[in-house]
BAMAR-450489 format. One line per 8 residues: number of its first residue (from 1); their letters; for each residue x, y negated, z of C-alpha. Coordinates in steps of 0.001 Angstrom, whole numbers, plus 500000, padded with zeros to 6 digits. Each point is the difference from the previous one (the first is absolute). Layout:
<rs>
NUM	A	X/Y/Z | ...
</rs>
This chain:
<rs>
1	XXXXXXXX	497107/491308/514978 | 501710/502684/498193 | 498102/501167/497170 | 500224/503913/498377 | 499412/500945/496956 | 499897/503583/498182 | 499692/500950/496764 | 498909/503870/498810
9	XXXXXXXX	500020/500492/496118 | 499804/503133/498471 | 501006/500084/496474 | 502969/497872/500706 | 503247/500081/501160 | 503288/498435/499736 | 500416/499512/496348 | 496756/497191/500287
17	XXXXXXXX	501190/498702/503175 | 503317/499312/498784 | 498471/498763/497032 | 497925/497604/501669 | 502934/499044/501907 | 501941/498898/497011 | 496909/497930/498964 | 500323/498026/503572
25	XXXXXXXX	503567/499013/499335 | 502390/499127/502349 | 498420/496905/502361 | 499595/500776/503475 | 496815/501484/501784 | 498466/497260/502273 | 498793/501592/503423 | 500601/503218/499617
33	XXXXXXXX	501540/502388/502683 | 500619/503264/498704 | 499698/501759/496595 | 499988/503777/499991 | 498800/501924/497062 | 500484/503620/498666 | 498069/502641/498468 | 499014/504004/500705
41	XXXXXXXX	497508/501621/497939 | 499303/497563/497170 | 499189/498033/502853 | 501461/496537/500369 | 500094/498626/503307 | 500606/496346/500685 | 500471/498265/503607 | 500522/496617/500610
49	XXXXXXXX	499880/498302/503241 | 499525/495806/499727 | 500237/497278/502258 | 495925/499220/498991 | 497367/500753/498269 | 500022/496900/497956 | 503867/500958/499165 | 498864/503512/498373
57	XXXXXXXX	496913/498177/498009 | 502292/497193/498952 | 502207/502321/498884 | 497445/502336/498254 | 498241/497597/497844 | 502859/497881/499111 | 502824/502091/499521 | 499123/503669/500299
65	XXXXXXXX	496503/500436/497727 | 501739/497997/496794 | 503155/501853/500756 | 497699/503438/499687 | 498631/498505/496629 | 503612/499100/498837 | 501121/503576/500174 | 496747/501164/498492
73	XXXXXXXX	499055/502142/503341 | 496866/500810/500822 | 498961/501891/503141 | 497187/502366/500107 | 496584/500087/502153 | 501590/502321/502337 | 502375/497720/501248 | 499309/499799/503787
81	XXXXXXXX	501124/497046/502084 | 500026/499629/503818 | 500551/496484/501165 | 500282/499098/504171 | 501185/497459/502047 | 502914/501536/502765 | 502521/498724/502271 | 503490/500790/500069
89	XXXXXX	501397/501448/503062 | 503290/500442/500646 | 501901/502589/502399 | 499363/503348/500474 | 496863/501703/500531 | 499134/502001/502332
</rs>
């Protein structure tokens, strides 16, 4: 089941993302979807849609957490995350 995850972190933006980006080099993302992420208001805002949960926690611990460390990032106690399972509908609604 499709699995989404946001990310909310004041006091970054796209200077740490892309920094942490850099630290996760080029290999592929396993399982996930969709990668959206942009910033308003010192805000950063991170969306990712996965084919599981298992994908995104796989992901987190083994790839994404050192890859924070690498770059030296560190986000704050303010950072908000909303995490849901969903189903992906196609067509028009309405």
């Amino acid at each position: 089941m499709p699995y989404i995850h946001i990310t909310h972190a004041p006091g970054a933006g796209l200077t740490e993302y892309r920094a942490v980006v850099e630290a996760l080099g080029p290999d592929p993302v396993t399982g996930n979807l969709l990668h959206i992420v942009g910033e308003s208001d010192g805000v950063l805002h991170v969306v990712d849609v996965w084919d599981s949960s298992v994908s995104a926690d796989r992901y987190a611990a083994e790839r994404l957490f050192p890859a924070f460390e690498k770059a030296g990032v560190r986000l704050g106690p303010e950072t908000r995350l909303e995490v849901f399972d969903t189903e992906i509908v196609r067509g028009t609604m309405g």
